[in-house]
C-alpha positions as CSV (number, residue, x, y, z in Angstrom):
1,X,-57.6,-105.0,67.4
2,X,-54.3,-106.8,67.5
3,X,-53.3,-108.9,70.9
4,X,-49.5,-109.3,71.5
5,X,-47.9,-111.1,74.5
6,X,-46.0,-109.1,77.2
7,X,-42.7,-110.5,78.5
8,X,-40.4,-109.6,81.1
9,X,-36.5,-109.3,80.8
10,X,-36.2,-113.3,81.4
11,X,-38.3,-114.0,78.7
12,X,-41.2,-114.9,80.4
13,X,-44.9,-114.3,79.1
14,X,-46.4,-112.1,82.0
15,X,-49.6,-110.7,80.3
16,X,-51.0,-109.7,76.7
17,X,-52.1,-106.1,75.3
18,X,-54.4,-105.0,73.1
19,X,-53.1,-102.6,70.7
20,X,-55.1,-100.2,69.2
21,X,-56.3,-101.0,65.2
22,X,-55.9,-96.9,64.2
23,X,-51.3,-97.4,65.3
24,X,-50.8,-101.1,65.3
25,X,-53.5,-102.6,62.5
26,X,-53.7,-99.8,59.9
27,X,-53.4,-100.5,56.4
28,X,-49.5,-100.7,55.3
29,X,-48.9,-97.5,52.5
30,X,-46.0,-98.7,50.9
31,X,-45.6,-95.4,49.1
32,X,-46.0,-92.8,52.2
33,X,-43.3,-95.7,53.6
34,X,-40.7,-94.7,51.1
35,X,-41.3,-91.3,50.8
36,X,-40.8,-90.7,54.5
37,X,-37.6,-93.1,54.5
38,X,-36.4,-91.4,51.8
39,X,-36.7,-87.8,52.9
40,X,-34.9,-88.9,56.1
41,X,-32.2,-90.1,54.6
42,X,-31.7,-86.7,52.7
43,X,-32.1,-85.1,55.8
44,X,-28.8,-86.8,57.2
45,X,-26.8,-85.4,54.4
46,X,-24.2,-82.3,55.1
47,X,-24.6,-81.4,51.8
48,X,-21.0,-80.3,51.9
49,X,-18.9,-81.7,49.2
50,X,-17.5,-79.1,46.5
51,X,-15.4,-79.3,43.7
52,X,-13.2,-76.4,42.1
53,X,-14.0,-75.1,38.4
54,X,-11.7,-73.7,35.8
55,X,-12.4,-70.0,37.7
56,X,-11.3,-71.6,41.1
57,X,-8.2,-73.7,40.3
58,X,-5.1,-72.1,40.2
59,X,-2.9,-71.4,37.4
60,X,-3.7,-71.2,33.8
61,X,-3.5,-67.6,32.9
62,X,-1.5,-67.6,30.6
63,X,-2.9,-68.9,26.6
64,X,-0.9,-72.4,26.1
65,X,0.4,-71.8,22.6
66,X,-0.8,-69.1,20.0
67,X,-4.3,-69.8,18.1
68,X,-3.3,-70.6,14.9
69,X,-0.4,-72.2,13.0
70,X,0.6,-75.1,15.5
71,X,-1.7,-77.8,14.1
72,X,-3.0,-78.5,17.2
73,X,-6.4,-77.8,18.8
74,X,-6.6,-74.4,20.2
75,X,-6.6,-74.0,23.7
76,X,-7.0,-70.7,26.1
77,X,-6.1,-72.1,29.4
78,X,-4.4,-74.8,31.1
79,X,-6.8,-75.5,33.5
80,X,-9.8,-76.3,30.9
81,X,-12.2,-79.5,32.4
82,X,-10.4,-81.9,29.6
83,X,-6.7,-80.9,31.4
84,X,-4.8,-82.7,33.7
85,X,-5.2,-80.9,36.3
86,X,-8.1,-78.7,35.4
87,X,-11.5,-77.9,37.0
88,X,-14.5,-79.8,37.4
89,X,-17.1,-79.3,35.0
90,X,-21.0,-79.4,36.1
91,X,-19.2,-81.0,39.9
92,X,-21.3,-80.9,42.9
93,X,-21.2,-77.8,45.0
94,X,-22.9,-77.3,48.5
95,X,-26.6,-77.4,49.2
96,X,-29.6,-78.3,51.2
97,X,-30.9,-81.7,50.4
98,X,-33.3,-81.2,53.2
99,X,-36.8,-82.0,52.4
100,X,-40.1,-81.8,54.4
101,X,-43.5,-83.9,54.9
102,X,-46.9,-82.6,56.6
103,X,-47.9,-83.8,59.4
104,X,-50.7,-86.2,58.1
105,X,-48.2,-88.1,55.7
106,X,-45.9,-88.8,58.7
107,X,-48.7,-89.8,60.7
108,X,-49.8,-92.3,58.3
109,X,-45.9,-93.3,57.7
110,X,-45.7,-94.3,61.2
111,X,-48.5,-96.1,61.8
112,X,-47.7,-98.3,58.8
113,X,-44.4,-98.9,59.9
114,X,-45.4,-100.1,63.2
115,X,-48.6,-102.0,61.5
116,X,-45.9,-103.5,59.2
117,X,-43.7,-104.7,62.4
118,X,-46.6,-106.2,64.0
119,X,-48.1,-108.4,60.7
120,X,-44.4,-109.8,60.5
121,X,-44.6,-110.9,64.1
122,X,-41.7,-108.5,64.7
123,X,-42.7,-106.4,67.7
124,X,-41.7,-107.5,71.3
125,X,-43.6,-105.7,73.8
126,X,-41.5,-106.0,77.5
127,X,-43.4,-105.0,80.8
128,X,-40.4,-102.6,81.5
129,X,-36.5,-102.6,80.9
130,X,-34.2,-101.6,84.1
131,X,-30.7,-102.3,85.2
132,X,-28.7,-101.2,88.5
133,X,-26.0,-98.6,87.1
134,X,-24.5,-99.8,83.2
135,X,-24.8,-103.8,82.7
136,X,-24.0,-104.5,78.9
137,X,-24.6,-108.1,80.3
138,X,-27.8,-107.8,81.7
139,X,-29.4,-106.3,78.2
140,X,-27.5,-109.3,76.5
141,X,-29.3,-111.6,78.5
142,X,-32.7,-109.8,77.8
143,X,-32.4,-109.9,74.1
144,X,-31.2,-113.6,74.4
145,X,-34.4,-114.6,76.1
146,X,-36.1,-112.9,73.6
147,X,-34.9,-115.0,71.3
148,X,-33.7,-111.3,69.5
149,X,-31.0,-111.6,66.9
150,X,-29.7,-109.3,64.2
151,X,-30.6,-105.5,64.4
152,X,-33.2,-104.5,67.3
153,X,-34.9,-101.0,67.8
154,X,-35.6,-100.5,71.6
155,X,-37.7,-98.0,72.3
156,X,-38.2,-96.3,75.7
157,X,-40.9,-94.7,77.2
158,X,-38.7,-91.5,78.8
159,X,-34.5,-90.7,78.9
160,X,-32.9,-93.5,81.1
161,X,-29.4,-93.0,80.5
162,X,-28.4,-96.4,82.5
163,X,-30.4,-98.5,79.8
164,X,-29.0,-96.6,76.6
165,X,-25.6,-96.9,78.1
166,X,-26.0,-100.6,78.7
167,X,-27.5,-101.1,75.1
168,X,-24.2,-98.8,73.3
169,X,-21.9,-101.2,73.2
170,X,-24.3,-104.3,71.7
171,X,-23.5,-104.2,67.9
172,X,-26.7,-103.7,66.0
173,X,-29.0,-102.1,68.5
174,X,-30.8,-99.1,68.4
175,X,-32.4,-97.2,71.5
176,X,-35.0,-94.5,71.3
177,X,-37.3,-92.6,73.4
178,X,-41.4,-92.9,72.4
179,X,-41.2,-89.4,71.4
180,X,-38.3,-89.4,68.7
181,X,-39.5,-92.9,66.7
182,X,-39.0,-92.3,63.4
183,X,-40.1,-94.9,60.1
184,X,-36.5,-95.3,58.9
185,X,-35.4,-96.8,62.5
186,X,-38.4,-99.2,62.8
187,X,-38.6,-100.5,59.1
188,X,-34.6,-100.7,59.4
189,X,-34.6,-102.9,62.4
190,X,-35.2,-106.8,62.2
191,X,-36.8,-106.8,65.9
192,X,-39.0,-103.6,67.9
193,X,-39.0,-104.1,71.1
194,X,-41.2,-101.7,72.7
195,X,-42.0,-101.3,76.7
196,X,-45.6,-101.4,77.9
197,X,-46.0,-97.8,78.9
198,X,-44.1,-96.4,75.3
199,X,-47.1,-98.3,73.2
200,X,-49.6,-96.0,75.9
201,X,-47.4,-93.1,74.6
202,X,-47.3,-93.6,70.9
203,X,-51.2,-94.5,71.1
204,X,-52.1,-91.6,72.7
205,X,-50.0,-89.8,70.4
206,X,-51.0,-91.3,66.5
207,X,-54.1,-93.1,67.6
Protein backbone atom coordinates (compact mmCIF):
# COMPACT_ATOMS: atom_id res chain seq x y z
CA UNK A 1 0.00 0.00 0.00
CA UNK A 2 1.55 3.21 -1.17
CA UNK A 3 2.27 6.17 1.59
CA UNK A 4 2.34 9.76 0.03
CA UNK A 5 2.85 12.93 2.07
CA UNK A 6 0.05 15.52 2.50
CA UNK A 7 0.79 19.24 2.17
CA UNK A 8 -1.09 22.25 2.71
CA UNK A 9 -1.28 25.33 0.19
CA UNK A 10 2.23 26.73 1.79
CA UNK A 11 3.89 23.76 0.96
CA UNK A 12 4.13 22.38 4.14
CA UNK A 13 4.12 18.50 4.95
CA UNK A 14 1.01 18.21 7.36
CA UNK A 15 0.36 14.40 7.35
CA UNK A 16 0.75 11.20 5.07
CA UNK A 17 -2.00 8.78 3.50
CA UNK A 18 -2.18 5.58 2.69
CA UNK A 19 -3.50 4.93 -0.64
CA UNK A 20 -5.22 1.99 -1.49
CA UNK A 21 -2.91 -0.82 -3.67
CA UNK A 22 -6.34 -1.88 -5.95
CA UNK A 23 -6.36 2.55 -7.45
CA UNK A 24 -2.96 3.82 -6.55
CA UNK A 25 -0.46 0.49 -6.80
CA UNK A 26 -2.10 -1.62 -9.58
CA UNK A 27 -0.18 -2.97 -12.25
CA UNK A 28 0.38 -0.31 -15.22
CA UNK A 29 -1.55 -1.78 -18.68
CA UNK A 30 0.20 0.10 -21.16
CA UNK A 31 -2.19 -1.27 -23.78
CA UNK A 32 -5.76 -0.52 -22.01
CA UNK A 33 -3.66 3.02 -21.43
CA UNK A 34 -3.64 3.73 -25.09
CA UNK A 35 -6.69 2.40 -26.09
CA UNK A 36 -8.65 4.51 -23.63
CA UNK A 37 -6.47 7.69 -24.65
CA UNK A 38 -7.04 7.01 -27.92
CA UNK A 39 -10.77 6.52 -27.97
CA UNK A 40 -10.95 9.89 -26.16
CA UNK A 41 -9.37 11.68 -28.49
CA UNK A 42 -11.76 10.36 -31.27
CA UNK A 43 -14.47 11.28 -29.07
CA UNK A 44 -13.42 15.06 -29.31
CA UNK A 45 -13.69 15.09 -33.02
CA UNK A 46 -16.83 16.90 -34.85
CA UNK A 47 -16.42 14.79 -37.46
CA UNK A 48 -17.59 17.60 -39.67
CA UNK A 49 -15.27 18.27 -42.52
CA UNK A 50 -16.67 17.51 -46.21
CA UNK A 51 -15.49 17.99 -49.46
CA UNK A 52 -17.54 18.41 -52.75
CA UNK A 53 -17.42 15.55 -55.62
CA UNK A 54 -17.76 15.87 -59.30
CA UNK A 55 -21.91 15.47 -58.65
CA UNK A 56 -21.72 18.41 -56.03
CA UNK A 57 -19.45 21.02 -57.75
CA UNK A 58 -20.91 23.30 -60.01
CA UNK A 59 -20.57 23.51 -63.62
CA UNK A 60 -19.44 21.08 -66.05
CA UNK A 61 -22.41 20.01 -67.95
CA UNK A 62 -21.56 20.48 -70.87
CA UNK A 63 -18.86 17.61 -72.75
CA UNK A 64 -15.47 19.76 -73.23
CA UNK A 65 -14.66 18.91 -76.81
CA UNK A 66 -16.26 16.07 -79.06
CA UNK A 67 -14.81 12.38 -78.38
CA UNK A 68 -12.90 11.71 -81.12
CA UNK A 69 -10.76 13.50 -83.71
CA UNK A 70 -8.97 16.19 -81.44
CA UNK A 71 -5.96 14.13 -80.45
CA UNK A 72 -6.48 14.81 -77.15
CA UNK A 73 -7.65 12.67 -74.20
CA UNK A 74 -11.34 12.40 -74.11
CA UNK A 75 -13.01 14.06 -71.48
CA UNK A 76 -16.97 14.32 -70.41
CA UNK A 77 -16.92 17.01 -67.85
CA UNK A 78 -15.04 19.79 -66.66
CA UNK A 79 -15.29 19.22 -63.27
CA UNK A 80 -13.56 15.53 -63.35
CA UNK A 81 -11.09 14.95 -59.97
CA UNK A 82 -7.89 15.62 -62.36
CA UNK A 83 -9.52 19.40 -63.30
CA UNK A 84 -8.68 22.44 -62.01
CA UNK A 85 -11.36 23.13 -60.33
CA UNK A 86 -12.98 19.75 -60.12
CA UNK A 87 -14.29 17.57 -57.24
CA UNK A 88 -12.69 15.62 -54.69
CA UNK A 89 -12.22 12.12 -55.34
CA UNK A 90 -12.46 9.47 -52.24
CA UNK A 91 -12.37 13.22 -49.84
CA UNK A 92 -13.68 12.99 -46.36
CA UNK A 93 -17.26 13.40 -45.76
CA UNK A 94 -19.04 13.62 -42.26
CA UNK A 95 -19.18 10.93 -39.57
CA UNK A 96 -19.01 9.63 -36.16
CA UNK A 97 -15.61 8.89 -35.03
CA UNK A 98 -17.01 8.12 -31.66
CA UNK A 99 -15.96 4.95 -30.13
CA UNK A 100 -16.84 3.14 -26.86
CA UNK A 101 -15.05 1.05 -24.00
CA UNK A 102 -16.88 -1.21 -21.21
CA UNK A 103 -16.79 -0.34 -18.06
CA UNK A 104 -14.04 -2.92 -16.83
CA UNK A 105 -11.48 -1.57 -19.48
CA UNK A 106 -11.92 2.01 -18.13
CA UNK A 107 -11.69 0.90 -14.77
CA UNK A 108 -8.52 -0.71 -15.28
CA UNK A 109 -7.44 2.42 -17.54
CA UNK A 110 -7.75 4.53 -14.65
CA UNK A 111 -6.29 2.90 -12.08
CA UNK A 112 -3.10 2.54 -14.16
CA UNK A 113 -3.04 5.96 -14.89
CA UNK A 114 -3.14 7.10 -11.45
CA UNK A 115 -0.72 3.94 -10.45
CA UNK A 116 1.48 5.37 -13.27
CA UNK A 117 1.47 9.04 -11.59
CA UNK A 118 2.25 7.75 -8.34
CA UNK A 119 5.51 5.26 -9.36
CA UNK A 120 6.84 8.62 -11.13
CA UNK A 121 6.51 10.51 -7.88
CA UNK A 122 4.01 12.70 -9.72
CA UNK A 123 1.02 12.93 -7.48
CA UNK A 124 0.65 15.82 -4.93
CA UNK A 125 -1.93 15.07 -2.43
CA UNK A 126 -3.02 18.79 -0.61
CA UNK A 127 -5.17 18.64 2.69
CA UNK A 128 -7.72 21.02 0.81
CA UNK A 129 -7.47 23.96 -1.82
CA UNK A 130 -9.62 27.28 -0.90
CA UNK A 131 -9.49 30.92 -1.68
CA UNK A 132 -11.65 34.02 -0.57
CA UNK A 133 -13.59 35.00 -3.88
CA UNK A 134 -11.05 34.55 -7.34
CA UNK A 135 -7.22 34.94 -6.44
CA UNK A 136 -5.13 33.85 -9.55
CA UNK A 137 -2.32 34.77 -7.10
CA UNK A 138 -3.04 32.69 -4.32
CA UNK A 139 -3.18 29.31 -6.59
CA UNK A 140 0.29 30.70 -8.00
CA UNK A 141 1.67 30.69 -4.88
CA UNK A 142 0.29 27.09 -4.03
CA UNK A 143 1.75 25.47 -7.09
CA UNK A 144 5.06 27.42 -6.35
CA UNK A 145 5.39 25.82 -3.04
CA UNK A 146 4.80 22.75 -4.50
CA UNK A 147 7.59 23.09 -6.31
CA UNK A 148 4.79 22.41 -9.57
CA UNK A 149 6.05 23.39 -12.88
CA UNK A 150 4.83 22.69 -16.45
CA UNK A 151 1.27 21.19 -16.98
CA UNK A 152 -0.75 20.28 -13.61
CA UNK A 153 -4.17 18.39 -13.34
CA UNK A 154 -5.96 19.60 -10.20
CA UNK A 155 -8.53 17.65 -9.19
CA UNK A 156 -11.35 18.59 -6.80
CA UNK A 157 -13.41 16.73 -4.63
CA UNK A 158 -16.98 18.72 -5.68
CA UNK A 159 -17.81 22.16 -8.05
CA UNK A 160 -16.09 25.15 -6.44
CA UNK A 161 -16.36 27.69 -8.96
CA UNK A 162 -13.93 30.24 -6.83
CA UNK A 163 -10.98 27.63 -7.24
CA UNK A 164 -11.53 26.83 -11.05
CA UNK A 165 -11.91 30.48 -11.64
CA UNK A 166 -8.59 31.18 -9.82
CA UNK A 167 -6.83 28.24 -11.66
CA UNK A 168 -8.28 29.60 -15.62
CA UNK A 169 -6.07 32.05 -16.16
CA UNK A 170 -2.59 29.91 -15.05
CA UNK A 171 -1.26 28.65 -18.53
CA UNK A 172 -1.04 24.81 -18.43
CA UNK A 173 -3.38 23.89 -15.67
CA UNK A 174 -6.15 21.73 -15.73
CA UNK A 175 -9.06 21.55 -12.99
CA UNK A 176 -11.47 18.70 -12.58
CA UNK A 177 -13.96 17.41 -10.27
CA UNK A 178 -13.29 13.51 -8.72
CA UNK A 179 -16.14 12.39 -10.67
CA UNK A 180 -15.13 13.50 -14.38
CA UNK A 181 -11.18 12.24 -14.14
CA UNK A 182 -10.47 10.84 -17.16
CA UNK A 183 -6.90 8.80 -18.36
CA UNK A 184 -6.11 11.33 -21.17
CA UNK A 185 -6.01 14.40 -18.52
CA UNK A 186 -3.92 12.52 -15.91
CA UNK A 187 -1.32 10.78 -18.30
CA UNK A 188 -1.27 14.34 -20.12
CA UNK A 189 -0.31 16.29 -17.16
CA UNK A 190 3.39 16.49 -15.76
CA UNK A 191 1.96 17.02 -12.02
CA UNK A 192 -1.73 15.53 -10.29
CA UNK A 193 -2.42 17.28 -7.56
CA UNK A 194 -5.18 15.70 -5.88
CA UNK A 195 -7.10 16.94 -2.40
CA UNK A 196 -7.39 14.55 0.55
CA UNK A 197 -11.14 14.01 0.36
CA UNK A 198 -11.09 13.50 -3.91
CA UNK A 199 -8.55 10.25 -3.26
CA UNK A 200 -11.67 9.05 -0.51
CA UNK A 201 -13.87 9.59 -3.64
CA UNK A 202 -11.98 7.94 -6.45
CA UNK A 203 -11.17 5.00 -3.87
CA UNK A 204 -14.55 4.46 -3.03
CA UNK A 205 -15.29 4.64 -6.54
CA UNK A 206 -12.50 2.22 -8.54
CA UNK A 207 -11.20 0.51 -5.50
Amino acid sequence: MPNVKVFDMAGKEVGEIALCDAVFGAEVNGAVLHAAVRAYLMNQRQGTQSTLTRTEVSGGGKKPWRQKGTGRARQGSTRAPQWTHGGVALGPKPRDYRTGMNKKTKKVAICSALSAKVAAGDLIVVDAIKTEGYSTKTMVSMLKALNVTGKALVVLNGMDAAVIKSFANIPGVVTTQSNTVNVYDVLNADKFIIVKDAVARLEEVYA
